[in-house]
N, C-alpha and C positions, 0 to 999 in steps of 0.2 A: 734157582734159575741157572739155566746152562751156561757157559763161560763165551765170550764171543770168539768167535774165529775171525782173527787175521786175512785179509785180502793176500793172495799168492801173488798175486801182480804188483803188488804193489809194495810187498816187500821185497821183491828182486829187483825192482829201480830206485829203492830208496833206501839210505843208511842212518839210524839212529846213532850219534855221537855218545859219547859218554856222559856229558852234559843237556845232554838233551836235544840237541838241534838234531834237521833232519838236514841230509847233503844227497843230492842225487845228481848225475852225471851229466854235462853244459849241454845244450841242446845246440842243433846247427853242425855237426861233423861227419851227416852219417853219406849226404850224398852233391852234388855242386861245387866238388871240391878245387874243381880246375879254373871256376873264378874266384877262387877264396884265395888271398895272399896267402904266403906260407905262415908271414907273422900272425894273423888271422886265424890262422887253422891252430898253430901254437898256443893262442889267447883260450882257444876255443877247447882244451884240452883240461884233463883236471876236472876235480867236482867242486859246485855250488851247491850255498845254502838254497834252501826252497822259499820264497816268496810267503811274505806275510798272510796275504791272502790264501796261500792256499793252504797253510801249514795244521788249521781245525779242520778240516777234511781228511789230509792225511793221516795225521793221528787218531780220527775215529776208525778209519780204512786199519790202520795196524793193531786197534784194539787196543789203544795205552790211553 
């Protein structure tokens, strides 16, 4: 049986830790940013872990 391929898309938004989490980048900074406080926009910087929910989807998506 052939080996699965990996989604391209989805692993340019998403990083495997060494431990295994995935961390992909805070959503909410790409555009409205003139009503976003600064401290808001600071919060909003930085990666998060991925959501319970969605974290067996992504890993079927990355083939692991």
């Amino acid at each position: 049986m052939p080996k699965m391929k990996s989604h391209t898309g989805m692993g340019k938004r998403v990083k495997v830790t060494g431990k295994g989490k995935i961390v992909a980048q805070q959503a909410g900074l790409r555009h409205n940013l003139e009503k976003k406080s600064s401290t808001r926009t600071r919060r909003l910087t930085g990666t998060v872990e991925v959501a319970k929910a969605d974290f067996k989807r992504i890993k079927k998506l990355l083939a692991r």
